[in-house]
C-alpha positions in Angstrom: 0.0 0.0 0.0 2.2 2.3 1.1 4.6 1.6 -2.1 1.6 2.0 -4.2 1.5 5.5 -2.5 4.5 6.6 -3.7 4.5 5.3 -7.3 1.7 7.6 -7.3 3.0 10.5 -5.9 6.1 10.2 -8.0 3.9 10.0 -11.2 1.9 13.0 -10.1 5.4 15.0 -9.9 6.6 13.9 -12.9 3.7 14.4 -14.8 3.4 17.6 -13.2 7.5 18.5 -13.7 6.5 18.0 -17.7 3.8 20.6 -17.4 5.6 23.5 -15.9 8.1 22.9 -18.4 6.3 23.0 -21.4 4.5 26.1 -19.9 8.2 27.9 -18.8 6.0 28.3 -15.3 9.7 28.2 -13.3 8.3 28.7 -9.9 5.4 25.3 -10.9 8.7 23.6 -11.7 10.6 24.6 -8.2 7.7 22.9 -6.7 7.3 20.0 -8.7 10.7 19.4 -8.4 10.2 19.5 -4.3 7.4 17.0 -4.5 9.9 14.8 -6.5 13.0 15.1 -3.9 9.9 14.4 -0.9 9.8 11.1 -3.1 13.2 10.1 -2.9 13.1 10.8 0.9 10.3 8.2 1.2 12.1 6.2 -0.5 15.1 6.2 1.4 17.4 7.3 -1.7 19.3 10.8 0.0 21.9 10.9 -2.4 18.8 10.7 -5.5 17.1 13.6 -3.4 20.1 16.0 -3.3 20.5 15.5 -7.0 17.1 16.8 -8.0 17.4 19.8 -4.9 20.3 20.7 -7.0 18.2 21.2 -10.2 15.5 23.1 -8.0 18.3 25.4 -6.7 19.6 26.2 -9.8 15.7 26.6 -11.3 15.5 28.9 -8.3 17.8 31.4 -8.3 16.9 32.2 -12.2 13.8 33.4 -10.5 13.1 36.1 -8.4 14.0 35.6 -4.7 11.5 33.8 -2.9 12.9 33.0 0.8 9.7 30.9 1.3 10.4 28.6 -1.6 14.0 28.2 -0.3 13.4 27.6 3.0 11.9 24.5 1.6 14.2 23.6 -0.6 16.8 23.9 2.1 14.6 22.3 4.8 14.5 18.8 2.4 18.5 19.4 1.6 18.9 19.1 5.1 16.7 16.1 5.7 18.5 14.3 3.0 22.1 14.7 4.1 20.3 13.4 7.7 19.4 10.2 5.8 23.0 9.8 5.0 24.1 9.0 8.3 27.5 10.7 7.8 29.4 12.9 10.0 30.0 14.7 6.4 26.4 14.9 6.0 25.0 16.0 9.3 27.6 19.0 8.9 26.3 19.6 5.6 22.7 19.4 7.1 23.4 21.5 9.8 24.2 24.3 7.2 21.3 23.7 5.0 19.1 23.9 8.0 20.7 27.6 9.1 20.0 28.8 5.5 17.0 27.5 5.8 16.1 29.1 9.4 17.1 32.6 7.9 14.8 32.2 4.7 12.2 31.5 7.0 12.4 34.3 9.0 12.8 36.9 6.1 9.7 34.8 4.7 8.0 35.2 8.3 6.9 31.7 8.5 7.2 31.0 12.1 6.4 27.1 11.8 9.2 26.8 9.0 11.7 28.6 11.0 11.1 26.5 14.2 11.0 23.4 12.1 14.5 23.8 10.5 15.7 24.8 13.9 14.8 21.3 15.3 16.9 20.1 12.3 19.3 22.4 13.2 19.3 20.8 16.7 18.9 17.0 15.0 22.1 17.8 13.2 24.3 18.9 16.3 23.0 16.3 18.6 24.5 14.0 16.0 27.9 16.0 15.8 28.3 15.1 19.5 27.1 19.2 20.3 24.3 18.5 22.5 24.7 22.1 24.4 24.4 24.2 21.4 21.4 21.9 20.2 19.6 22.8 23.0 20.2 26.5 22.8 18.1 25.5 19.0 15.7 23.6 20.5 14.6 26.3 22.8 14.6 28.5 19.9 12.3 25.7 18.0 9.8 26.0 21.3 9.2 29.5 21.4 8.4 30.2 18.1 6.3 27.5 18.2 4.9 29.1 21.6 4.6 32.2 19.9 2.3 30.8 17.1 0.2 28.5 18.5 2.0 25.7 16.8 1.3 22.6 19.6 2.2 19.7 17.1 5.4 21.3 16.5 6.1 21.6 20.2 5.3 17.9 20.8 7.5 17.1 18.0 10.8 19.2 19.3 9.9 17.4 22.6 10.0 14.1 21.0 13.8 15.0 19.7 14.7 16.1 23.0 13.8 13.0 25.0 15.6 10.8 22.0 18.5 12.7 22.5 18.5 12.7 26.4 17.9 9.1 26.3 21.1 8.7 24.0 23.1 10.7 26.8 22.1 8.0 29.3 19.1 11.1 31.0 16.3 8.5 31.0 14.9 11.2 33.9 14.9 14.5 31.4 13.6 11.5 28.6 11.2 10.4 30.5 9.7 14.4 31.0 10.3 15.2 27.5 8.2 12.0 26.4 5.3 12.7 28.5 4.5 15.6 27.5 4.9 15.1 24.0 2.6 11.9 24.3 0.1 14.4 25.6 0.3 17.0 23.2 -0.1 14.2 20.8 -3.1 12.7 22.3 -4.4 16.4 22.3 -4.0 16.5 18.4 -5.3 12.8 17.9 -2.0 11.9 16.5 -1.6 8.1 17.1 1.2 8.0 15.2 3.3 10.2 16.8 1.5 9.6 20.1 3.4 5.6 20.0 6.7 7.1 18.8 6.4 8.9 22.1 5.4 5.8 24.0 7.8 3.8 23.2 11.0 6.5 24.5 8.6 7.3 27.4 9.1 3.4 28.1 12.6 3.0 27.2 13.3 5.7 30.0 11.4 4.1 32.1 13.1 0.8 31.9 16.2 2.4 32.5 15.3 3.9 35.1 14.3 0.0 36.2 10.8 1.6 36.4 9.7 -1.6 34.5 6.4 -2.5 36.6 5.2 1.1 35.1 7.0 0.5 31.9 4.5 -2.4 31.4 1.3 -0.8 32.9 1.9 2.7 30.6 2.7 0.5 27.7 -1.0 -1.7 28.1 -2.6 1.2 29.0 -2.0 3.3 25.5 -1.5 0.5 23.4 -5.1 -0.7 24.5 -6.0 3.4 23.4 -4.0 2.6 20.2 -6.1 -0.4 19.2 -9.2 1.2 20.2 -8.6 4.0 17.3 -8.1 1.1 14.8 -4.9 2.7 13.9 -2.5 -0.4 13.6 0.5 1.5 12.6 0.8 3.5 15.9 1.2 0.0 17.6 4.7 0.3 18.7 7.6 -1.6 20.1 9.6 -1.6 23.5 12.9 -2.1 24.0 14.8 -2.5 27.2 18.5 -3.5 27.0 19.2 -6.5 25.5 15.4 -7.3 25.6 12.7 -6.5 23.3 8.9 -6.5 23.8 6.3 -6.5 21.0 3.5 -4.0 22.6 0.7 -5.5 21.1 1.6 -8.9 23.3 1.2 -6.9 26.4 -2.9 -6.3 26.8 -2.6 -10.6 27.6 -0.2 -10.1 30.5 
C-alpha cells in the first residue's frame, strides 16, 4: 500500500514536472521538483534527493528571490544529508538547516523557521554538540509558543527525550516524552502519540521503572487499538530485551 502510494505521488510530480516545463512556469517547476525530492526521501534514496534539490536550486535562483520557496528547498537538503548518516552529512545538514532558518524568517513563517531549527538541533546532537542543540531547541519551542503551533512543540519534545535518552538522561527522557505523548493525544496523533510511548518506556526501563514500563505500555496501546490505527502499535525495548507492545494487553 504504502509503495503504491509513492508510485503515485512520483507519477503525479513527474507528470506535473513536464507541465511547468512546457508552460516555462519556473516557480510550478521549483515545486514540482520538491514534490519529487519528498519522493526520494520516502524512499530512502538521500543521495537521488540532493541530485534533484540541486536542479531546483539552480531553477530557483533564475527566478526572483522567494525566501519561502528556499526555505523549503533547504529544509529537504537538510533532511537528506540526515538520511545519509554521515558525520559529512550532518555538517552539511546542519548548514542547510541555518539557511534555511534565515529564509524562513525573512519569509516570516514561524512554523518553517522552528521546524529547520529542530533540524538544526537534530544535526548537532548527531555531531556530538548536544549544548548548542539545546540552545536550538529552545529556539524551535518558542516560536512554536509564539504561534500556537502545539504539534510542532510535541514534535521538538520528542527530539529532545531521543537525545536525552542517548546521553544516558532517562529522567529529562522520560519528562520530554510525557508531554509530547500528551500534546499528541491532544492532536489525535496516534502515530506520533506511540513514537512517544515507546522513549517514554525505554526511560522508564532504565530507570528500572519496569512495573510502570508495562502498565503505561497496556494502558495506550489498548488506546492505540481502540482507534483502529494499527500503525501507531509500537515496540519496546529494554537492553538487550525487546517487547512487541501488542503482546502486552494478555499479560
Amino acid at each position: 500500500m504504502i509503495e503504491e502510494r509513492i508510485n503515485d505521488a512520483a507519477k503525479i510530480a513527474e507528470d506535473g514536472l513536464e507541465s511547468a516545463r512546457k508552460a516555462g512556469n519556473g516557480m510550478d517547476e521549483v515545486k514540482m521538483l520538491r514534490a519529487s525530492l519528498l519522493v526520494k526521501l520516502a524512499e530512502g534514496k538521500p543521495l537521488d534527493a540532493l541530485e534533484i534539490a540541486a536542479k531546483a536550486e539552480g531553477v530557483l535562483m533564475k527566478l526572483e528571490k522567494n525566501h519561502q520557496e528556499a526555505g523549503e528547498l533547504l529544509l529537504l537538503v537538510a533532511q537528506a544529508h540526515i538520511l545519509q548518516g554521515t558525520t559529512v552529512g550532518q555538517q552539511a545538514a546542519l548548514n542547510a538547516a541555518l539557511q534555511a532558518v534565515d529564509h524562513f524568517a525573512k519569509a516570516e513563517d514561524g512554523r518553517g523557521e522552528a521546524n529547520s531549527w529542530r533540524v538544526v538541533f537534530d544535526a548537532r546532537v548527531a555531531l556530538g554538540r548536544f549544548e548548542d542543540g539545546l540552545r536550538a531547541a529552545e529556539a524551535a519551542m518558542v516560536i512554536c509558543a509564539d504561534c500556537g503551533d502545539e504539534v510542532g512543540q510535541a514534535l521538538c519534545l520528542l527530539s529532545l527525550s531521543k537525545a536525552h535518552l542517548l546521553r544516558g538522561s532517562p529522567v529529562k527522557a522520560k519528562k520530554a516524552s510525557e508531554k509530547a505523548l500528551n500534546l499528541f493525544h491532544e492532536q489525535n496523533s496516534d502515530l506520533m502519540a506511540a513514537a512517544a510511548l515507546e522513549i517514554l518506556v525505554q526511560a522508564l526501563i532504565k530507570q528500572e521503572q519496569r512495573k510502570e514500563a508495562l502498565q503505561r505500555a497496556k494502558q495506550e496501546l489498548l488506546s492505540f487499538m481502540g482507534s483502529g490505527d494499527k500503525w501507531a502499535v509500537p515496540r519496546m525495548r529494554g537492553g538487550d530485551d525487546e517487547y512487541d507492545l501488542s503482546t502486552l494487553v494478555m499479560f
